[in-house]
N, C-alpha and C positions, 0 to 999 in steps of 0.2 A: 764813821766820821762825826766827828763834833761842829754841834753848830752855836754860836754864840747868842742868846737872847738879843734881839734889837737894840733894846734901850742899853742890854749890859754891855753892847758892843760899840755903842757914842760913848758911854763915861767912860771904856778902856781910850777910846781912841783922844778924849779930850785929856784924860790922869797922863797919858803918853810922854808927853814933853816934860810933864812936872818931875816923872817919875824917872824921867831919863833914857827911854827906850824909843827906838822908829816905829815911828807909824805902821800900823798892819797896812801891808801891802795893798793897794786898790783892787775889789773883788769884779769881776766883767762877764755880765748875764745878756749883754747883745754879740749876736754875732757877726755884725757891722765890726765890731769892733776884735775881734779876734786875730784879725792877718794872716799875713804868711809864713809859713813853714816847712823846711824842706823833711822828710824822715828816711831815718838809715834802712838801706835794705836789707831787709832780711835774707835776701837769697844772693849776696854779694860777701864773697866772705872778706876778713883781714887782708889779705893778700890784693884781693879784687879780683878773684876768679866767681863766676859766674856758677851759681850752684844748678843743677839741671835736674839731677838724679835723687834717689833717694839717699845713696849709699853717699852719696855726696854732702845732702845736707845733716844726715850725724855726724859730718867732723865741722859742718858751721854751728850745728847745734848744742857741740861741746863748746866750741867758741861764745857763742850766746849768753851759755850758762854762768860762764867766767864773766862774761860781761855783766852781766846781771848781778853775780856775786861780787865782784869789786867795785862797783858802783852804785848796786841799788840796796838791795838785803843782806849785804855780808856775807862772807865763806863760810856754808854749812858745814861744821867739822864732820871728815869723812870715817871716824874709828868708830868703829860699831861697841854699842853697850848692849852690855848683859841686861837679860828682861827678865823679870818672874812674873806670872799672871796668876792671882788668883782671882777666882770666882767667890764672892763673897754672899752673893745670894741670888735664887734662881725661883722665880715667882712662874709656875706652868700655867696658871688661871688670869695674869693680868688683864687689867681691860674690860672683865666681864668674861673673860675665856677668849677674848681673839689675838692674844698672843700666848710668847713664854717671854718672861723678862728676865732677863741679867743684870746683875751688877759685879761689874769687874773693876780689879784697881791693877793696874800695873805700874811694878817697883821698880825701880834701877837698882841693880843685885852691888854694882861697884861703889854704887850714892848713896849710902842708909839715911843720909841725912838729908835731903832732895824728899818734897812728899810724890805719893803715887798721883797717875792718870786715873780717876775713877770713872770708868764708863758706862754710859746705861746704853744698855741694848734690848729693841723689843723684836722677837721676831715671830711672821704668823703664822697660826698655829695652822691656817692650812696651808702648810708650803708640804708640796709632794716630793720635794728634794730641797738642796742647798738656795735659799734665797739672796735676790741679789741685793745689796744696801745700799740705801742715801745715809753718809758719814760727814757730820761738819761739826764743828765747838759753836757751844753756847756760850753767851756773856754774860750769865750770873749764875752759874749752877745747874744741875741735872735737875734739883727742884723748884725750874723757875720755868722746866720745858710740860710737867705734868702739874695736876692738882693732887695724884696721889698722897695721899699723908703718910704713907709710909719710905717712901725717898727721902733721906738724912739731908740737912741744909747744910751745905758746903759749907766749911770752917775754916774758907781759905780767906786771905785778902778780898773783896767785892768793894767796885767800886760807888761812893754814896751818890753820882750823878744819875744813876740811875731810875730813882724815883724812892717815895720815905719806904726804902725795906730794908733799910741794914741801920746799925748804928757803930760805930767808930770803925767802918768797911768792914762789919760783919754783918751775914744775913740775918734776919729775921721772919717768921713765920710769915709777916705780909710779902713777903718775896716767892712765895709758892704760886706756881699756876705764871707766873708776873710776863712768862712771854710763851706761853703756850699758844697762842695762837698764830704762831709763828712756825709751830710742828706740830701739824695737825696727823697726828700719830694714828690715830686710827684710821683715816682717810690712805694713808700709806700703807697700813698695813692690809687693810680690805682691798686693794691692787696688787698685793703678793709680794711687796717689798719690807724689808727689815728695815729701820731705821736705826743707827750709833749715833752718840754723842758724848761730851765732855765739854766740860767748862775749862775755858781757853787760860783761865787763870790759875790751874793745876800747873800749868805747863810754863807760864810766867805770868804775873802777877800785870799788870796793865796800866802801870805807873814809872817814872824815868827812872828810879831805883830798883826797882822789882825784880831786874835780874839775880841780886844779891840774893833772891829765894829760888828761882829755877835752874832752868839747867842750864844756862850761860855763866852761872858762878861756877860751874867746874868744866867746862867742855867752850872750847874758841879760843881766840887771843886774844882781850881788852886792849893792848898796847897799837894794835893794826886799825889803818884805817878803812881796811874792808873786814872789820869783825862783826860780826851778824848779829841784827837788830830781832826784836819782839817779831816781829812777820816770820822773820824767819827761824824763830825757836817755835813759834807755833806751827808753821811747815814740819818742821823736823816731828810735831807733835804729833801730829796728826800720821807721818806716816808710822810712826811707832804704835797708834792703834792698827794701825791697816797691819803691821805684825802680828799684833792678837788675832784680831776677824782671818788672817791666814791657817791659824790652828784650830777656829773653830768647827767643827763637821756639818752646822747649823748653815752656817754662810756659804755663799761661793764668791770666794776673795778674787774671783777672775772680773767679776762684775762688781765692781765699790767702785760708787757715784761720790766723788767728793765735792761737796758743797758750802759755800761761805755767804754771810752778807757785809758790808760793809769792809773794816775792817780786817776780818776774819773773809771777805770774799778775797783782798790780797793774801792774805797769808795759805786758801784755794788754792788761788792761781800760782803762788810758785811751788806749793805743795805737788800740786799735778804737772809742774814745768819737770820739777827734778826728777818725781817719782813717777816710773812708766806705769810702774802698778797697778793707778789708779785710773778704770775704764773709762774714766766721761769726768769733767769737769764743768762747776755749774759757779757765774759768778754774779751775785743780786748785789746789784749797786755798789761795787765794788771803789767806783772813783779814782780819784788823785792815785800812784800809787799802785793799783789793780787795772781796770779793764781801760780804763780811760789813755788817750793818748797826754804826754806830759808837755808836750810842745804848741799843744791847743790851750790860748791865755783866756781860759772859760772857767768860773766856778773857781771850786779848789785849784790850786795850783803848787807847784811840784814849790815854791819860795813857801805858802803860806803854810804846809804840812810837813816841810821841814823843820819849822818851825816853833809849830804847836806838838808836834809828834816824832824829836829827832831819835826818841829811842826804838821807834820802830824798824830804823835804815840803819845803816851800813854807817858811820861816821865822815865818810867820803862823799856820799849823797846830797849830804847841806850842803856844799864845794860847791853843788850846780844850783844852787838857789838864783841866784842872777843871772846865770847862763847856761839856762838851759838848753839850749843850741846845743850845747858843747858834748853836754852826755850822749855819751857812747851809743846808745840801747835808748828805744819807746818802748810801748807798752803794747803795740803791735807784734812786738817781737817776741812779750811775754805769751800770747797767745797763740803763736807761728808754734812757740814751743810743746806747745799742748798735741798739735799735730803728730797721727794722720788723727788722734780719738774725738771722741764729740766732744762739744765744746758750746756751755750756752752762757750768755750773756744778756743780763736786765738790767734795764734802767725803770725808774720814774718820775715821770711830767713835773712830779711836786716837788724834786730831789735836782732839781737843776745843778747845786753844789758837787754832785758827782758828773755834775757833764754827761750828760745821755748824749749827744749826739758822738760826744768824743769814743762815749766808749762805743758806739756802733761802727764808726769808722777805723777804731781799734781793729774792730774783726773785720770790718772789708778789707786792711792792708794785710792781715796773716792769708788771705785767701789762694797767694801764690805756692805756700807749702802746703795745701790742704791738694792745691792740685798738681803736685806731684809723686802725691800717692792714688791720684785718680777720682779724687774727690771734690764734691761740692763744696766749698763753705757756709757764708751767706748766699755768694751766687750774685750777680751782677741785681740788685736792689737797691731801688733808693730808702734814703730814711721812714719811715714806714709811719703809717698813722699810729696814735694809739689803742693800744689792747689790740694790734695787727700781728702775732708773730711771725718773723721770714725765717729762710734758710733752711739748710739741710743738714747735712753733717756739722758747720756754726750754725747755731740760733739765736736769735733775739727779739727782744720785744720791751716797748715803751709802756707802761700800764701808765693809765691815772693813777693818781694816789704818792702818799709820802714816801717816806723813805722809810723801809720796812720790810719785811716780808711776807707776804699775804695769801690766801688763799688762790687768787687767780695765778699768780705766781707758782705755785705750787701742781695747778692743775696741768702748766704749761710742761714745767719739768718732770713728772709724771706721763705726760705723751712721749717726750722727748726721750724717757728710760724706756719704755713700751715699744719706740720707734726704732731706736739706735743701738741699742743695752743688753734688751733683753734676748 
């Protein structure tokens, strides 16, 4: 999520009137002032039958989906494309010898003109069989997640907000290493786990035109007003690598931990709504959008990220800017969906803009599908101190610190693979 420099956010809001545009909506960090809110039940289907059972709630969960798809991320096109996978190089000594590294590009065999997913995969070198993986997209390239000097600088679009590593949104060498410490790779690997990734702008490009380069210029309907937004081309992306790591002999594709932050933690969370595939879902400050409930008037809100970011959604999604009431589906639902698998959710203290409390109480309202497969979720918990993790089967936790993803963070979802996963 984007946040606007202070100073630069009084001269938008004073240029406003001149310029011709409304006011940015008024932002609300007390929660005195939040209100009331009723939200839809998850386990009340269309009809109003009462969901009770398991068998029961896969036909509310199909229902959900649709809701979700017509109202929030657009209709994932269901026609399956052709894949080719090649392995373009295979490093057995990376790291110092505590991995093998791959790099994989996967083509669309029907798109020549669509570039490939290039994936980097490390996995450890002592795994006694199939390792299980943490899979999520990076947001400036494969070489922005190591300092290796031998990972090729993505030659895709990058966006220049990032900080001075690109010029005309192309990388540049000071972009290497740039968010490494965000995959502390070796830490993952020395615990028995594999780590995937890709840069989310392979998959589309991270700008309101950008689709004209991915794979929404040839797959969706433009003309619909539930045609599917960036979230959900990068969902779609993401489970097309979980296709690969299914062929690999290395991996065991029964265990892929899918993981996002920000941004990329919505486009997680309905990546693991749609696709069973995906053993555990992990979502770091997800927000507006992702883990956050949309009907809490905290922080971001579902008016101001319409707004700033309508190519992300569904084009029916703005529709709810002023009434939010109205939509169909919260974001407790989006979690309910992730049910019976694990399911962790972070906030931070610093990151108020994503609503930490919102999204905690995201997961306490999916708790009634987690117990109808006989499971815990969070578990009857209050808001928790921070750096407190709760829950069992959901987890979460409030760290200090900005909005980011860090090392404490990392250790949490490492117990929680170890716990739940492994």
């Amino acid at each position: 999520m984007t946040r606007l420099v202070p100073g630069l956010a009084l001269l938008l809001t004073l240029l406003q009137p001149a310029l011709g545009q409304a006011p940015e909506p008024p932002a609300n960090y007390d929660e005195a002032k939040v209100g009331t809110f009723t939200l839809p039940d998850p386990l009340v289907s269309k009809a109003g039958k009462r969901i009770t059972t398991p068998a029961d709630w896969q036909k509310r969960r199909t229902e959900l989906l649709q809701l979700f798809a017509d109202n929030v991320y657009g209709q994932t096109p269901a026609q399956a494309v052709k894949l080719r996978f090649q392995v373009s190089n295979v490093d057995q000594a990376a790291l110092n010898g505590l991995a093998t590294r791959k790099q994989i590009s996967i083509f669309f065999t029907d798109y020549p003109q669509l570039p490939p997913i290039d994936v980097l995969l490390y996995i450890p070198k002592s795994a006694q069989k199939p390792a299980p993986v943490f899979l999520g997209l990076n947001f400036c390239g494969n070489h922005c997640v190591t300092t290796e000097a031998d990972i090729p600088l993505s030659t895709r679009w990058v966006s220049n907000v990032i900080g001075n590593v690109s010029v005309n949104n192309r990388a540049t060498e000071k972009a290497r290493g740039l968010q490494a410490t965000r995959w502390p790779i070796e830490t993952v690997l020395k615990r028995g786990y594999a780590l995937a990734t890709a840069y989310y702008g392979d998959i589309e490009p991270d700008y309101p035109q950008g689709w004209h380069t991915g794979i929404r210029s040839v797959l969706g309907d433009t003309t619909k007003a539930s045609n599917w937004g960036a979230i959900g081309a990068w969902a779609w992306g993401l489970s097309r690598i979980m296709d690969y790591l299914q062929t690999d002999p290395a991996i065991d594709s029964k265990r892929v931990m899918v993981m996002g932050h920000s941004r990329i933690g919505k486009a997680s969370l309905w990546a693991g709504a749609q696709d069973t595939r995906f053993a555990a879902v992990i979502s770091n400050e997800s927000g507006e959008g992702g883990a956050a409930l949309a009907r809490r008037w905290y922080g971001e809100t579902l008016e101001r990220i319409s707004t700033h970011f309508p190519h992300w959604f569904c084009p029916r999604y703005t529709t709810y800017s002023k009434r939010v009431a109205e939509l169909p589906v919260d974001q407790h639902e989006l979690l309910a969906l992730i049910a019976p698998r694990p399911l962790y959710i972070a906030s931070a203290d610093g990151d108020q803009w994503s609503d930490p409390r919102g999204e905690f109480l995201s997961g306490v309202e999916a708790e009634g599908v987690y117990r109808l497969y006989g499971k815990t979720g969070l578990g009857p918990v209050r808001f928790p101190g921070l750096n407190e993790p709760v829950g069992q089967t959901v987890r979460y936790h409030n760290r200090s610190g900005k909005h980011d993803v860090t090392d404490y963070d990392w250790a949490q979802y490492l117990r929680f693979a170890d716990e739940l996963v492994r």
